[in-house]
C-alpha positions as CSV (number, residue, x, y, z in Angstrom):
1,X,79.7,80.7,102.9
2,X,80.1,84.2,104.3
3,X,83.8,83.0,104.1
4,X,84.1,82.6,101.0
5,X,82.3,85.4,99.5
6,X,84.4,87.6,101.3
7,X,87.3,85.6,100.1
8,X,85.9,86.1,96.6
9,X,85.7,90.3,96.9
10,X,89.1,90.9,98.4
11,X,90.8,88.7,95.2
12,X,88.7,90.9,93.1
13,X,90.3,93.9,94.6
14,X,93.4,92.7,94.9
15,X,95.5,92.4,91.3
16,X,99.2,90.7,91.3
17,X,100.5,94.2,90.7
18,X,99.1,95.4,94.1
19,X,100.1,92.8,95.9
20,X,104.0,93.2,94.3
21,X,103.7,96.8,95.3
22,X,103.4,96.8,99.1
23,X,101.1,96.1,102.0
24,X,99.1,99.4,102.2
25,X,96.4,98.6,99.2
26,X,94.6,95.2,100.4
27,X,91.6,95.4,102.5
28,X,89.4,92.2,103.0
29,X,85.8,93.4,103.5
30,X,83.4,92.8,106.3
31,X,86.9,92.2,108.5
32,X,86.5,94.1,111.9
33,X,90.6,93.9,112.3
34,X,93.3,93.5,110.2
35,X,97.0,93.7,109.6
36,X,99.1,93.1,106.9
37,X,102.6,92.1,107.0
38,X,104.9,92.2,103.9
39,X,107.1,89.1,104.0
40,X,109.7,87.5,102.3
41,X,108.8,84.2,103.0
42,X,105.0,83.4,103.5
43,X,105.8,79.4,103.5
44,X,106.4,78.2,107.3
45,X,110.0,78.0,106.5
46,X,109.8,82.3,106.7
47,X,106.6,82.5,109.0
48,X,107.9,80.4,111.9
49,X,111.4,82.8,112.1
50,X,108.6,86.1,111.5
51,X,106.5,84.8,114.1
52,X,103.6,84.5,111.6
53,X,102.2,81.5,111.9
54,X,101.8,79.0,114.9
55,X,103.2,75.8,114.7
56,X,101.4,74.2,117.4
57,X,98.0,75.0,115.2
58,X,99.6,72.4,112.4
59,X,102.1,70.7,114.3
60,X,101.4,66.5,114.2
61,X,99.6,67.1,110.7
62,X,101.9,66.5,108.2
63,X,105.0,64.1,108.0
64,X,108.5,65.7,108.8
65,X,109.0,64.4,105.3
66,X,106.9,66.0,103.6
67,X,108.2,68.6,101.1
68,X,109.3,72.2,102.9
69,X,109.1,74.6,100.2
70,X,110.6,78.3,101.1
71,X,111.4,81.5,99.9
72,X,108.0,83.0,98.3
73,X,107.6,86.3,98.8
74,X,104.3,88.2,99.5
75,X,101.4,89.6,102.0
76,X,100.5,88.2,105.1
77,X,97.0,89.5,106.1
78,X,95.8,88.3,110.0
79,X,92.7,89.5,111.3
80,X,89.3,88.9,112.9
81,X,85.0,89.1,111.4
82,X,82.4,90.5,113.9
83,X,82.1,87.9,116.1
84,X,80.9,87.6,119.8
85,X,82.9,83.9,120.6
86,X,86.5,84.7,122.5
87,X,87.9,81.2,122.5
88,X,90.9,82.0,120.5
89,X,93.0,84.6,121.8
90,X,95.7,84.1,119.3
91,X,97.6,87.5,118.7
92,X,95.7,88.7,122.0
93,X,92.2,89.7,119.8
94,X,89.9,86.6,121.9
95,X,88.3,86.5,118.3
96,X,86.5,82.9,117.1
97,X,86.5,84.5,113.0
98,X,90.3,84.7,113.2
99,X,92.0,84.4,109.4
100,X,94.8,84.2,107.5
101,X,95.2,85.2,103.7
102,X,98.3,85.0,102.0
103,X,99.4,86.5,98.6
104,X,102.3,85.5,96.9
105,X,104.3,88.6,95.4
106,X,104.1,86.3,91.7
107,X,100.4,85.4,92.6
108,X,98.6,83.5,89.3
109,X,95.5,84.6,90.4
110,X,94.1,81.0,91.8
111,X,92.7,80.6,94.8
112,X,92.9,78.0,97.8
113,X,90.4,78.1,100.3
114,X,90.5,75.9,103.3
115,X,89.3,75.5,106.7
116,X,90.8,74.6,110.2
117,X,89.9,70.7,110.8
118,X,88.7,70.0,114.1
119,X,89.4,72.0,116.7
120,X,92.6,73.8,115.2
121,X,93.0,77.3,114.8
122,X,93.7,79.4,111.5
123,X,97.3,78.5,111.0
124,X,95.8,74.5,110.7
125,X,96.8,73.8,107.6
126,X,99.9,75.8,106.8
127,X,102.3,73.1,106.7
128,X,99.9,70.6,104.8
129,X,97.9,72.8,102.6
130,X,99.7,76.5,102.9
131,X,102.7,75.9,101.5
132,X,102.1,73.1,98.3
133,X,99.8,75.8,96.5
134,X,101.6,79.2,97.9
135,X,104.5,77.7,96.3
136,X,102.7,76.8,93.1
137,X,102.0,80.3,93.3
């Protein structure tokens, strides 16, 4: 829930024109760490050259034929809630409340909230979910 509110707040702040205009003006709130990355790709087609995703986290998920849409532009934001769990040490922060949010440079203004099945990380559903809707914009 806390997810989601937060989710919620940073779209409000957020418009399409600050997202087209660079990294600097997106802040999720209640986030203890973040970093933004300008990309030109945010599908894994651009992420997996960037390093910004892990393809080990949605690797076996989806069938190598499903589509591989590429080329949307946008930000990348990584980071961490408060959190006191150090299972996943993905980018070295040992951080359970690890996230990813991604907005496309021609966002519509929808959002897509998912979580990582199982026992996956946050980059779970990149491949399956990530890349359908940041395609669709």
């Amino acid at each position: 829930m806390r997810l989601i509110l937060v989710l919620a707040m940073m779209v409000a702040l957020a418009t399409p024109a600050q997202a087209a205009s660079g990294c600097g003006n997106v802040r999720v709130p209640g986030a203890a760490k973040q970093q933004l990355s300008c990309l030109d790709d945010l599908t894994t087609t651009g992420t997996l050259v960037t390093g910004h995703t892990v393809q080990a986290d949605w690797a076996g998920l989806t069938s190598a034929g499903f589509p591989a849409p590429q080329g949307v532009p946008g930000i990348q934001i990584d980071g961490y809630f408060p959190d006191t769990s150090t299972a996943n040490t993905t980018h070295g922060w040992n951080h359970d409340a690890q996230f990813v949010l991604r907005l496309p440079a021609r966002w519509n203004g929808g959002l897509v909230v998912s979580g990582s099945p199982g026992v996956r990380r946050q980059y779970a559903n990149d491949r399956a979910i990530g890349d359908q809707v940041l395609a669709a914009g």
